[in-house]
N, C-alpha and C positions, 0 to 999 in steps of 0.2 A: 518536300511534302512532310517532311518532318516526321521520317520515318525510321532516324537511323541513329543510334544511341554516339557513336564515332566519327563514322565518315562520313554522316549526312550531317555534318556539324555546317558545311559551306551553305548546304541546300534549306536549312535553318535560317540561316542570317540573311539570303535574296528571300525567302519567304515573309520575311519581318519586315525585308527593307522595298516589298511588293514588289522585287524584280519579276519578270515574267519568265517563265519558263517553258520551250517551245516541245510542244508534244503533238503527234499527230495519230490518227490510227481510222478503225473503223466506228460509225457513230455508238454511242454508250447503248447498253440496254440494261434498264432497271431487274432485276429477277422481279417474277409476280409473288406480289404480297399475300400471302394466303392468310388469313385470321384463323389462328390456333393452330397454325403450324409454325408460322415465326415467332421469335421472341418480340414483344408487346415495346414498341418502339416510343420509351419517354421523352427522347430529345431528337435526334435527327441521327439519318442515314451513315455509317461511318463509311468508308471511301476504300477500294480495293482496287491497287492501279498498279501498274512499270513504272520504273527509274532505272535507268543506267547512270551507275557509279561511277564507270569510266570513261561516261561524257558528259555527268551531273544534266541530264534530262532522260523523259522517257521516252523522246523523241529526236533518234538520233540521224539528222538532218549536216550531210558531209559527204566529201570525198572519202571511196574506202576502197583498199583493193580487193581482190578476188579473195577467197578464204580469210577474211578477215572475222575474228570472233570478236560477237558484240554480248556479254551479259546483263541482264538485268533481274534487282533486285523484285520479288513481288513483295507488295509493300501492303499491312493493312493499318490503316491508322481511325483514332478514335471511333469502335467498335461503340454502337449505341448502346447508350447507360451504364458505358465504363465494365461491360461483360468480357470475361475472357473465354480462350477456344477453347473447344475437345478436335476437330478439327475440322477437314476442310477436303473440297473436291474440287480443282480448277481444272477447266478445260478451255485449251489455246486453239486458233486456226490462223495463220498464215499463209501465204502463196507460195511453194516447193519448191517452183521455178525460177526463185529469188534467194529466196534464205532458207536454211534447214533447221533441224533440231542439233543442237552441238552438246548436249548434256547437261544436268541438274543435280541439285544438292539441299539440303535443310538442313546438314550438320558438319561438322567438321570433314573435311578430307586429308589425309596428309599427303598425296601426290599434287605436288604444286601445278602442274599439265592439267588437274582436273580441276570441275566447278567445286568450291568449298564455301561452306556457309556458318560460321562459329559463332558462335554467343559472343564471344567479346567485338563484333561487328555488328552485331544487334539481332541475330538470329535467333527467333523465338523455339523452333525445336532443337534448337542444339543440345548434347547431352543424354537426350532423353533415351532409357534401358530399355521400354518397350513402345514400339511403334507399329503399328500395321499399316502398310502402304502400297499402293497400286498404280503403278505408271507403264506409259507406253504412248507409241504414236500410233498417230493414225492410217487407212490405208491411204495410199499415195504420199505418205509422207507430209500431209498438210494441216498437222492436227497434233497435238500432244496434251495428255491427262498426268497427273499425280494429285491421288487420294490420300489422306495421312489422317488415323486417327490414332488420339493419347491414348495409350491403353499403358502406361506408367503409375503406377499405387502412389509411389512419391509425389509424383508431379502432373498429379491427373488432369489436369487443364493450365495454359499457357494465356500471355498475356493478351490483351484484343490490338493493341499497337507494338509494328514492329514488323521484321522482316520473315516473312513465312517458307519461302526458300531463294534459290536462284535457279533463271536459268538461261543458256545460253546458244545461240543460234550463231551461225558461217553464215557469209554471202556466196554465192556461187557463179555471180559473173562480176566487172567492175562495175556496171552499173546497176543497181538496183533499186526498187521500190516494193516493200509491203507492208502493212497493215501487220500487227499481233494482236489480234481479238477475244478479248476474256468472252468466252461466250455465257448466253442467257442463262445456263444449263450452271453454270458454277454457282459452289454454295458454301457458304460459311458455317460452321454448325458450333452449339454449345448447347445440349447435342442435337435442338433443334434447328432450324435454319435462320442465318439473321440476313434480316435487307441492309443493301448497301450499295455503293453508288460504284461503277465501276469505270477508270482511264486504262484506255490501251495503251500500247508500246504502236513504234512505227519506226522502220530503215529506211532513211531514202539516202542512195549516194549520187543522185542525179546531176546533171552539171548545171544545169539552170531551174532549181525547183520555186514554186511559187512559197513566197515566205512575209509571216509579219509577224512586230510584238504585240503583246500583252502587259499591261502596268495597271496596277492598281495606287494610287497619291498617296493612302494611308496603311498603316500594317495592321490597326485595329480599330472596330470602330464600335461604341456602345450606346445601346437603348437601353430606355425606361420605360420598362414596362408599364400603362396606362391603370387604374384601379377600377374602373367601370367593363363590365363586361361587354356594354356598348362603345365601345372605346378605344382608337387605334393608335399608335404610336410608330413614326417613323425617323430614318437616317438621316434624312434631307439630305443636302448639298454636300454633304462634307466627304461624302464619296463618292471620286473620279475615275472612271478606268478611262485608258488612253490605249486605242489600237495605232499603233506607225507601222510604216513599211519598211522590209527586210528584204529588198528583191522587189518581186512582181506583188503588187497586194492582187488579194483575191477578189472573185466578182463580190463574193458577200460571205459575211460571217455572223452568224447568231450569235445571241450573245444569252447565255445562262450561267447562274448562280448554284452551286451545288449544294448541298450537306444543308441546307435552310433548315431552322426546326422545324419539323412535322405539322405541328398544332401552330395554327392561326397567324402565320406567317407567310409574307408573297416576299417576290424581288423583281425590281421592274428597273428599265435603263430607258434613257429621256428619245436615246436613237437605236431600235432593233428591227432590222438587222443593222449594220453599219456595209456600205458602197464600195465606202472613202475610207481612207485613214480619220478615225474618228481622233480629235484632238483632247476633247473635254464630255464624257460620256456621263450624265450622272446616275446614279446607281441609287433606287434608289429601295428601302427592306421595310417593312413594313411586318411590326406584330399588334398581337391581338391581348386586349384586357382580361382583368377576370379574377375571381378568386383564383389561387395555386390547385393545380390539379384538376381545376376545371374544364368541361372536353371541349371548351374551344380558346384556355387562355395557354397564348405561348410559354411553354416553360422556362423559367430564367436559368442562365449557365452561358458557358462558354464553348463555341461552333467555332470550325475550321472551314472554313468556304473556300470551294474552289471555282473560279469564276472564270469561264470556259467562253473560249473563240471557238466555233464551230465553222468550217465552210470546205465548199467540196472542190476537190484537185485532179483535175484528171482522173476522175472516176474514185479516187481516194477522200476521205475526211480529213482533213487538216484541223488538229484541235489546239489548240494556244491555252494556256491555264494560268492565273496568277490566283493569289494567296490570300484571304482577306480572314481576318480573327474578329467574329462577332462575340460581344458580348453583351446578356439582357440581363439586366438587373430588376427584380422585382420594385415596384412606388417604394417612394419615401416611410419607413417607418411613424407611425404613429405620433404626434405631438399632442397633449389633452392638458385640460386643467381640471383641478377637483376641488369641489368646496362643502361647505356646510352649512344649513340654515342658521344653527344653532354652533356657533363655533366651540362653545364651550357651554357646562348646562349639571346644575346638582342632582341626585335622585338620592330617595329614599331605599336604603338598602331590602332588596326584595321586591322592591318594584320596577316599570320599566318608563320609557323615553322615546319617544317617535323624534326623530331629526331628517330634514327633507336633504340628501347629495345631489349636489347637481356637475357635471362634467359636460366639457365642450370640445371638440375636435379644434387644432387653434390650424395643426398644419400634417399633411402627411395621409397614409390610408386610414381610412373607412372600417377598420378590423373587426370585429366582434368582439366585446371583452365581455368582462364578467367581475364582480366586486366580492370582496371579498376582507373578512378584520380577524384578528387576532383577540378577537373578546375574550374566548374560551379561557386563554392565559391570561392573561391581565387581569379580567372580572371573577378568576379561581370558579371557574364553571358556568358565569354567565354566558351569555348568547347574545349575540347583534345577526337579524335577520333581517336581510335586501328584497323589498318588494316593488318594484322585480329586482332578480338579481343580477341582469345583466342587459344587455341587445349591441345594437349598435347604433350610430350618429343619425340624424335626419337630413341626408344628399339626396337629390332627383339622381337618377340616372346616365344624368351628365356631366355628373360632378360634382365634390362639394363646393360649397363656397363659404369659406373661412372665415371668422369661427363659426362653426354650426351651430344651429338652434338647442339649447341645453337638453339632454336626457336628464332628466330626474326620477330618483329612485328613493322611496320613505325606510330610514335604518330603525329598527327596531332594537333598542338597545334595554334587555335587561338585566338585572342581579339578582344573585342568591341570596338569602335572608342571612347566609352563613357567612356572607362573605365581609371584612371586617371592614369599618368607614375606612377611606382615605382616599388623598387623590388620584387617581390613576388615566393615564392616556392609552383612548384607544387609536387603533393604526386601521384607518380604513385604504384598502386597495383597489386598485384597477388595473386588471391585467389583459394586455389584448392575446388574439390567440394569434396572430399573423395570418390571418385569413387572407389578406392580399399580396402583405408587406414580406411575409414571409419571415419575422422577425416578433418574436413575443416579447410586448415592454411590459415591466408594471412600474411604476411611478416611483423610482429612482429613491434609494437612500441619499443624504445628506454627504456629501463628499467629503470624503475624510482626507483632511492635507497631510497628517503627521501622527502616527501613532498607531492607537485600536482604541473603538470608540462599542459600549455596548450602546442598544437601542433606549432611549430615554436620560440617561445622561445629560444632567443640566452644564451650559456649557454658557462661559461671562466673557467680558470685553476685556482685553487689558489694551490699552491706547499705543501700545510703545510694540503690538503686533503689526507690522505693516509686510506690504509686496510693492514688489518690480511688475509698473504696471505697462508690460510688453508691447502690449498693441493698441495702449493709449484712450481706453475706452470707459476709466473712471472706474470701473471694477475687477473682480478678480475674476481671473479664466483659468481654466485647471491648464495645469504645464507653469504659471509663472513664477517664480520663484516668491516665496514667504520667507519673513526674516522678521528678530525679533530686533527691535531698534534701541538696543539698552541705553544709549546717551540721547535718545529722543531727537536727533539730528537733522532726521529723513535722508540722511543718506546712509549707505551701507560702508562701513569703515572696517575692510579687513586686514589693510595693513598696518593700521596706528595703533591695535591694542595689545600695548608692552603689559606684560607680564612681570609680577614682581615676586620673591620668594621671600618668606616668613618662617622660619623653622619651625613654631612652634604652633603651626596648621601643621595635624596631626590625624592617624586613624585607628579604630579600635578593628584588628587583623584577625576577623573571626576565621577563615580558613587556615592560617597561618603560613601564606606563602611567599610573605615578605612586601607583599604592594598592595595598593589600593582597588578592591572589585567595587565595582557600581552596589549600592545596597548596602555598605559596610558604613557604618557612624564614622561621623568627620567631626574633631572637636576641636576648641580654640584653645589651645593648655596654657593659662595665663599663666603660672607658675612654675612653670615648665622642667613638673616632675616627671612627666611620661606617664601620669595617671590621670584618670579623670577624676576630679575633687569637685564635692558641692558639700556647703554647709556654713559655718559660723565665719570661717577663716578665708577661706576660697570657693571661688565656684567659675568652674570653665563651661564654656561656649560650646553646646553643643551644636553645629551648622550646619548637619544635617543628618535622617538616618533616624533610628529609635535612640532612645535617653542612654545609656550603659548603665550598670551599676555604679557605686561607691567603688572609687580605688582599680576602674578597670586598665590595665597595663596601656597605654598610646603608644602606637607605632611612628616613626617619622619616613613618610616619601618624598624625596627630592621634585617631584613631576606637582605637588601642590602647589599652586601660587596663588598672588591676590591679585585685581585690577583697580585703581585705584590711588588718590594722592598717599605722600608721606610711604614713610617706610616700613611700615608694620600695615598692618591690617587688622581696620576697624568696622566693626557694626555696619550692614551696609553696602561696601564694600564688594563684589563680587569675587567669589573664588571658583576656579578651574583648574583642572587635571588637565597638565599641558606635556599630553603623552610625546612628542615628538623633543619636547624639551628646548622649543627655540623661543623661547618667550614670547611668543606668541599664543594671541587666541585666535587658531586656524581652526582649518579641516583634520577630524579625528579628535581634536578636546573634546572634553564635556565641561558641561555649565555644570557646579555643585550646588553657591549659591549665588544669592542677589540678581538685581535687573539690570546692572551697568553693563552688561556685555553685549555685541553686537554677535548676533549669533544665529546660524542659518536653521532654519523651520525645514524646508523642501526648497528642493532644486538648488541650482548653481549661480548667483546673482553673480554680477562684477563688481570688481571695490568701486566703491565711489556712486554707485547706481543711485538713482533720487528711489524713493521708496515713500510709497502714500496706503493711507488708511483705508480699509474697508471694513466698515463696522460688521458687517458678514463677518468676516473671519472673527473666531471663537477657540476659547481651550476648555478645555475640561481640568478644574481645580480638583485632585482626588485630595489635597490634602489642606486643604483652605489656607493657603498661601497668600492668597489677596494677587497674584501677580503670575504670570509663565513661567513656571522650569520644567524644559523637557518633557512638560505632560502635550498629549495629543491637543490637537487641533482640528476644527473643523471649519467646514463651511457651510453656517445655518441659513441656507437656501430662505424659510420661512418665515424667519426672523421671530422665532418664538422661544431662544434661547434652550431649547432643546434639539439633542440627536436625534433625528426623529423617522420613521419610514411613513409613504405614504402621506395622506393627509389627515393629521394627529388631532386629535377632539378630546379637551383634560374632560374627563368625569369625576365630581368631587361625591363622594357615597357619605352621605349622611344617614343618623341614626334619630332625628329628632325626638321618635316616638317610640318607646320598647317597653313593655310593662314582661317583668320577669320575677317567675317564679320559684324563689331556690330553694325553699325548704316546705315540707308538711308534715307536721306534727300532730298525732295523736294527744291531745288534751287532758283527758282523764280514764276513760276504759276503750276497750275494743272491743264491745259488743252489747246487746240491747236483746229487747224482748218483746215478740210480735205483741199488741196488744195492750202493748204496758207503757202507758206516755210517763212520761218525762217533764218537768215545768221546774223553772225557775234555774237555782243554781246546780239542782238536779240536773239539767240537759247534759248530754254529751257536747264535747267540742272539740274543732279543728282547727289547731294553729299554721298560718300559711304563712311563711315571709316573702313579702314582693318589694320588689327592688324597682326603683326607673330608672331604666337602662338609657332610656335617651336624652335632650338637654331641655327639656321647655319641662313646665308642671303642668300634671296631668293627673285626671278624676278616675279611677277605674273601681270598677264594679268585681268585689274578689267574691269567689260562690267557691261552697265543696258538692262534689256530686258522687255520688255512689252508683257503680257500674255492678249488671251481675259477675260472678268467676263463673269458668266453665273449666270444669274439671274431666284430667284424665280416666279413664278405664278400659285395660287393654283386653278387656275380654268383649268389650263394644265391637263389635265387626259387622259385615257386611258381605253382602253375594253382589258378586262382581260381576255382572254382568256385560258389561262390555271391554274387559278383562286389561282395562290403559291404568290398573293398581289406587284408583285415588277413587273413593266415594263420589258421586252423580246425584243428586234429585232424581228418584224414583229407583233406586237398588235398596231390595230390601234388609234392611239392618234387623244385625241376632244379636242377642246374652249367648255367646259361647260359654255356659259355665263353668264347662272342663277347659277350655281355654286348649282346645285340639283344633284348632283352626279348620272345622269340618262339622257340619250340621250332623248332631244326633241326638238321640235322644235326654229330654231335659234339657235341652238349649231355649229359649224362650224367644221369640219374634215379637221384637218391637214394631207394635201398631197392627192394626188388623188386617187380613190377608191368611194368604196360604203358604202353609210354612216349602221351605222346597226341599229335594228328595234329599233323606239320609245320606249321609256323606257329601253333599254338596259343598265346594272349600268356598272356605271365609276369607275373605281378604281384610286388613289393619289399615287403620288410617289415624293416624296421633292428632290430624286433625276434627274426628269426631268426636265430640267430648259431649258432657254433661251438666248439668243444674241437679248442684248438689240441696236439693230442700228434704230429704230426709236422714239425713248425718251418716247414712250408712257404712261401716266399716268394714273392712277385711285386713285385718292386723293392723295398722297404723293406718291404710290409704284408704281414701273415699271411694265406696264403688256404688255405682248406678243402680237405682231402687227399682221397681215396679210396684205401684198401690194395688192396682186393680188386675186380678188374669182369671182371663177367660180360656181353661185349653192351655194352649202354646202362647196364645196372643195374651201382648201385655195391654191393654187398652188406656191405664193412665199410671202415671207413675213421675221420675225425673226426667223433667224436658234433656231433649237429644239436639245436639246445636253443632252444625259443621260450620266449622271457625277456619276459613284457608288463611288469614294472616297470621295466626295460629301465637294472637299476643294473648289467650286465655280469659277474655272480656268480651263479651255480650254488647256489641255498638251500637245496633239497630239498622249497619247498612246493609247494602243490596247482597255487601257479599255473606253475610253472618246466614246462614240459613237452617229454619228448623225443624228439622225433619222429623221430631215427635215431641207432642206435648203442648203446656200451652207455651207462648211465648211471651220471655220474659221481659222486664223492662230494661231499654235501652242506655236510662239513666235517669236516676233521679236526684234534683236538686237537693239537699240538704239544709242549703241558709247561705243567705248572701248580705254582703255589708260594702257601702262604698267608703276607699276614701282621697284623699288628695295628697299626692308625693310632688316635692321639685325634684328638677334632673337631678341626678346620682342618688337620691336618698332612698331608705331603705327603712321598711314597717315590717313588722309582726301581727298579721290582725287573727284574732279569736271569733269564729265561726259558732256560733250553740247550735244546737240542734236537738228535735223531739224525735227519738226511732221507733215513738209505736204503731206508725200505719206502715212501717217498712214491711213487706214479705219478708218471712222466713229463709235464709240462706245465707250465702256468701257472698262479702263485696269487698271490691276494690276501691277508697274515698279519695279522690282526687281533691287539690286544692288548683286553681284556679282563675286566671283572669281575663275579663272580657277585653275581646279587640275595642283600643281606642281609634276616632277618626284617623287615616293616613300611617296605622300601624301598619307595617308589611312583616316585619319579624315577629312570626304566631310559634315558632316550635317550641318556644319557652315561657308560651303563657299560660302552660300547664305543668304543677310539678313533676319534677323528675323520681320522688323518690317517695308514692302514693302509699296509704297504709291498710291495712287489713281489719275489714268487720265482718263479725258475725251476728248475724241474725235469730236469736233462736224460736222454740216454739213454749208460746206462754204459757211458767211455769216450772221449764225443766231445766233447773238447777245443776243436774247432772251433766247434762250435755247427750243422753240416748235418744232422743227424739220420741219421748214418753214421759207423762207427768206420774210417779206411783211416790209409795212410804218414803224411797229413798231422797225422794226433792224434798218432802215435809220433814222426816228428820235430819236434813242435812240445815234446814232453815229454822228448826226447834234449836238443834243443837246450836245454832250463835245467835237465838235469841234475845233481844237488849242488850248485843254488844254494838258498838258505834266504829268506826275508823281508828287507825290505831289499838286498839285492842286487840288481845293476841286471840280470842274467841270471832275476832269479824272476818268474815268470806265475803269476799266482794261478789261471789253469783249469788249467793243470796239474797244480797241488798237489791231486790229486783225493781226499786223503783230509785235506786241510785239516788237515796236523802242522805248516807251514811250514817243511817240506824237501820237495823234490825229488830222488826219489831212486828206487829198485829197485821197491819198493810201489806208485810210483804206475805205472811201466814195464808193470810187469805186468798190472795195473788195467786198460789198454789194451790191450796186448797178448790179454787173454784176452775181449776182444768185439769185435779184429779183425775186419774182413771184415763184421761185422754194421750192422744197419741198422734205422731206426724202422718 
């Protein structure tokens, strides 16, 4: 029963070899299955039965004399879902009047007279420091108990196979018959109760007892699990049990199958009961489909069955047992193909690529997958999205039938504007989850024969790579051995390549340990100074390895050789390190250089082997060699001359269209005067340089535009009302003027309303800012005005603008919001000019512009250009590096935001001076002609007295 780590080694091998083994007792009884008191039964019942050791059955059927002691092992093997004990409560009955109780054991004994049970016989409590335990017989002497629980910190629970104690009983006349009855009441625990299957013991020393065997044909027998939940799969024919007679056969014997798994599994025999000595009985088990875990698909694993002759003897059960090892294997793992509408396909960087995958089930389960690419890397932050992104195949219910109808799913493939042209392959996946197969595939890398290959790696042919085509089928199968064919033969020549020695094959000894390491330069020393020499007079052979310096000292190693005619070695010519030193190129050289050498890839070819081509097989040239040395190999499955995962889709990123913006230059001043136009070569102007960044010529339309500023002021605050620290639409905003973060008196309430109680605190927000149109200062910084106040309330004054991307410019979008004043403009064009660039070239265009209907303030003047058709890279068609205007108010010369004396005599005083003169002020020159003169007099004069 395969109970016993030692001496059930015999009882092992008649189990394997379906010998039968004869057991008798009273009929089994299941314990009752209680839900949520037993443990949750994943695979089947484990088996809790007698064996005697000293008669290798638990059914000891013999001549015996009067006090004869018979022991037997109790045995529990495969405890369901591989649990082990805390422990256990068995109770026995017997017939008094036949056999008694003769003594027990779980652990060592050392009085050889008594029952002994030691770990190194396979006794699971043996050892153990603390045990709690309870035995005894019963009255009349026809019953015996022992309770045993782990109560050991070390070894607090025990394994679920194995021998749980012994015990042993005397006969009390010479002839005897009884039954040993594990009864209903016995229980397994971990620490709650586990179901399990129970065989009794039985003595009969009768002189004519009724007797047969039990044989099972096979020792193991395996099913495949079916994939459809409607779905059965069985043993058929190929398991026989065989009942013969042993003595008298019985009137009849049922015939049952034990330990079956639980979930969705029968077992049925072609003849039950059997009469007769059944000759050929077929057996035949029967499981159920399903996804894994499913509550009615059989679980896959491996079952110990014990397949039981049951039939009654003179008032006793006679049970016959043989051995059978089921195992269920979950379906065939998954086999799919995967393709692409679009195998391969340009885009415009920044934009995207619809491509339609389609996959087929070719062979195997039904699984659930789900797809999946590696855009993210590749495309540097692009994304490829699967709509959908996964399901499974289109089967009826009963099946599929191969290849299935395609699932198709559309990839959405796009790129970053950032991301820079080139070609790049993406790796689209399919991974199943093993929904039936129980086995997760996703679409295999490229088989690597020889080396280490990263992902993408372009990989070429060299003709003179061939294999040992083992099983004759025209191409390569992993396992066959690969070989490089250096004399182009087709066969494999390992014992004809003599080796020849050249003294002056040399190496440059960077470790200095006196020989050659892989990696170290190998030179030709024509001269054979023991230096490497290049120049006018000499120049030696470098043949492999980086260049050396001028004059680098060469070493000589004996183990260099050539292969090759003639006696020196020339151009050509292959050289090897022929570590073993037999002049040979065997097992353990390296190839250094050339291709004449026959030389092993993978695996173990035979000399002489024929050896043929598979244009599949591939290497990876790292150093463009034209030919194989020692670099890896592979097997391009796809024939796309790439290493490749999955199924690989080149994306070439192009840049056709890119208009860029790299410079913006201020022209001639940085600021104007509301009211005061500009004409001619007076205007102001913006130099922008734009560049085509892409390849084709292209028309664009260059503009500057003027944005408002919004300026800080941290005495701008705010009553926070719903107190999450960041200003809200509708909290009302103060001029903290003492800047005491708390309403008092002299604070000013921006916009009209009720001021709230003294001392109410103010909360900061750096993104509240302001529209500087009256130049207000507080030592160098701009601080927020109020024109008009009413009381506390400011009623108009500089717009209040919560700017949360807090880039200090006035956008006009949803999120800029203006919480007092009026609202300003979101941009205005200044002057725009088209013109026409070829790819790569590069202009300067000059912008003029009129500032006199501009408002008063401050701006930011962008340079700029419009999206052409099929542009997708927009972040740089605006400059990066925008300049600074002011706006003032017409006539103030000074800059206070007030026309008085001081603008008229600062404009008296450079009176008909022109540009270049040391008398010219360029605020003066309010109409930007570069004179100074009556125009601009007036200009001021006539906003005298006036103010922002």
């Amino acid at each position: 029963m395969l109970y016993r780590k030692v001496q059930s080694v015999l009882l092992i091998l008649l189990t394997v070899l379906g010998t039968a083994l004869v057991l008798s007792g009273f009929v089994p009884s299941l314990p009752t299955v209680v839900p949520g008191v037993h443990a949750t039964p994943p695979g089947n019942y484990g088996i809790l039965g007698l064996f005697s050791e000293q008669f290798k059955t638990n059914a000891v059927v013999q001549s015996l004399a009067i006090n004869t002691l018979v022991t037997f092992d109790v045995n529990v093997t495969d405890v369901v879902g591989g649990l082990s004990l805390k422990g256990f409560d068995i109770n026995f009955t017997f017939a008094s009047s036949q056999i008694t109780y003769a003594g027990s054991a779980f652990g060592t004994v050392s009085n050889s007279a008594l029952v002994s049970c030691p770990a190194s016989q396979g006794c699971l409590l043996d050892g153990l420091n603390v045990v709690k335990n309870t035995n005894g017989t019963g009255t009349g002497g026809n019953s015996y108990r022992l309770s045993v629980v782990d109560e050991d910190q070390a070894r607090p629970t025990v394994a679920g196979t194995g021998i749980l104690f012994r015990i042993r009983f005397k006969t009390v006349a010479a002839t005897v018959v009884s039954g040993i009855h594990i009864t209903a009441n016995s229980i397994l625990e971990n620490p709650s109760s586990i179901p399990y299957t129970p065989i009794d013991g039985y003595i009969d020393s009768r002189a004519t007892p009724t007797n047969y065997n039990i044989a099972v044909n096979v020792a193991t027998t395996t099913i495949i699990r079916p994939v459809s939940q409607f779905q059965t799969n069985s043993s058929g024919s190929t398991v026989s049990v065989t009942l013969s007679t042993s003595g008298t056969f019985p009137a009849s014997v049922t015939l049952k199958a034990w330990s079956l798994p639980l979930i969705g599994s029968t077992g049925t025999f072609t003849t039950n009961p059997c009469t007769t000595a059944c000759a050929s009985n077929t057996l035949t088990i029967t499981v159920h489909g399903g996804p894994q875990g499913g509550s009615t698909t059989t679980p896959s694993g491996t079952y110990f069955l014990a397949i039981e002759g049951n039939s009654t003897v003179s008032g006793n059960i006679l049970i016959k047992v043989a051995w059978l090892k089921l195992i269920v294997k979950p379906p065939a793992a998954p086999v799919y193909n995967l393709s692409a509408s679009k195998t391969s396909f340009s885009q415009e960087v920044g934009n995207w690529t619809t491509d339609t995958i389609s996959t087929r089930l070719l062979s195997g389960s039904n699984d659930t997958f789900s797809l999946s690419s590696d855009c993210g890397n590749v495309l540097q932050g692009g994304t490829c999205t699967f709509t959908p992104s996964g399901g499974t195949y289109a089967c009826p219910t009963t099946g599929c039938t191969y290849p299935t109808p395609a699932f198709t799913t559309v990839l959405n493939v796009s790129s970053l504007p950032t991301t820079p042209p080139a070609l790049k392959y993406i790796h689209v996946l399919l991974t199943t989850t093993g929904t039936y197969s129980q086995t997760s595939v996703t679409i295999p890398t490229e088989t690597v024969i020889a080396g280490s290959l990263q992902v993408d790696f372009i990989l070429k042919n060299d003709p003179k790579i061939k294999f040992v085509d083992s099983i004759a089928n025209g191409h390569w199968d992993p396992g066959e051995p690969v070989v490089y064919d250096g004399d182009n033969s087709a066969t494999f020549n390992a014992a004809s390549q003599t080796l020849k020695t050249d003294a002056k094959i040399k190496f440059v000894d960077r470790n200095a340990n006196g020989h050659w390491d892989p990696g170290e330069p190998v030179v030709y020393d024509n001269n054979a100074d023991n230096k490497y020499n290049f120049g006018k007079f000499n120049n030696d052979t470098v043949v492999a390895g980086a260049t050396p310096t001028n004059n680098t000292a060469l070493v000589a190693d004996t183990h260099f050789k050539f292969f090759g005619p003639g006696a020196a070695w020339a151009t050509g010519n292959s050289i090897a390190y022929d570590a073993n030193a037999n002049n040979l190129f065997d097992t353990g050289d390296t190839l250094i250089y050339g291709n004449t050498l026959d030389a092993i890839i993978s695996g173990s070819p035979a000399n002489l082997a024929t050896l043929v081509i598979d244009s599949l097989i591939r290497y990876y040239d790292p150093t463009g060699l034209g030919y194989w040395l020692n670099s890896a190999v592979a097997y391009d499955g796809n024939n796309n001359s790439i290493y490749d995962v999955g199924l690989t889709i080149p994306v070439t990123l192009i840049k056709t269209h890119d208009a860029q913006v790299t410079t913006v230059v201020q022209g001639n001043r940085g600021f104007g005067y509301n009211g005061v136009s500009l004409s001619g070569t007076a205007q102001l102007n913006v130099n922008v340089s734009v560049t085509n960044g892409g390849t084709v010529s292209d028309t664009y339309t260059v503009n500057a535009t003027a944005k408002t500023v919004l300026k800080n002021d941290v005495r701008l605050k705010f009553v926070d009302a719903n107190g999450n620290g960041v200003w809200n639409p509708g909290e009302r905003i103060i001029y903290d003027n003492d800047n005491s973060f708390a309403y008092s008196s002299g604070d000013t309430v921006i916009g009209p309303g009720a001021a709230p109680s003294l001392g109410t605190s103010l909360g900061l927000d750096f993104n509240l800012r302001f529209v500087d149109s009256n130049y207000k200062l507080s030592g160098s910084s701009s601080v927020w005005a109020c024109s008009t106040l009413s009381g506390v309330n400011c009623l108009s004054g500089d717009a209040v603008v919560y700017n949360p991307d807090g880039d200090g410019l006035f956008d006009g979008t949803s999120e800029d919001t203006v919480a007092f004043g009026a609202t300003p403009s979101s941009g205005i064009l200044l002057g725009q000019t088209t013109i026409t660039l070829a790819g790569g070239a590069i202009q300067k265009v000059t912008i003029n512009w009129d500032p006199g209907s501009l408002s008063r303030g401050y701006y930011t003047v962008f340079g700029a250009v419009a999206k052409v058709t099929n542009e997708f890279v927009l972040s740089n068609n605006v400059g990066s590096y925008p300049i600074n205007y002011l706006q003032k108010f017409k006539g103030d010369v000074s800059g206070d935001c007030k026309v008085d004396i001081i603008d008229l005599s600062t404009v008296g005083a450079a009176f008909g001076s022109s540009v270049g003169s040391a008398a010219y002020k360029t605020n003066a020159d309010l109409n930007n002609d570069g004179t100074i003169n009556i125009i601009d007099l007036v200009l001021v004069a006539g906003s005298f007295g006036q103010s922002c």
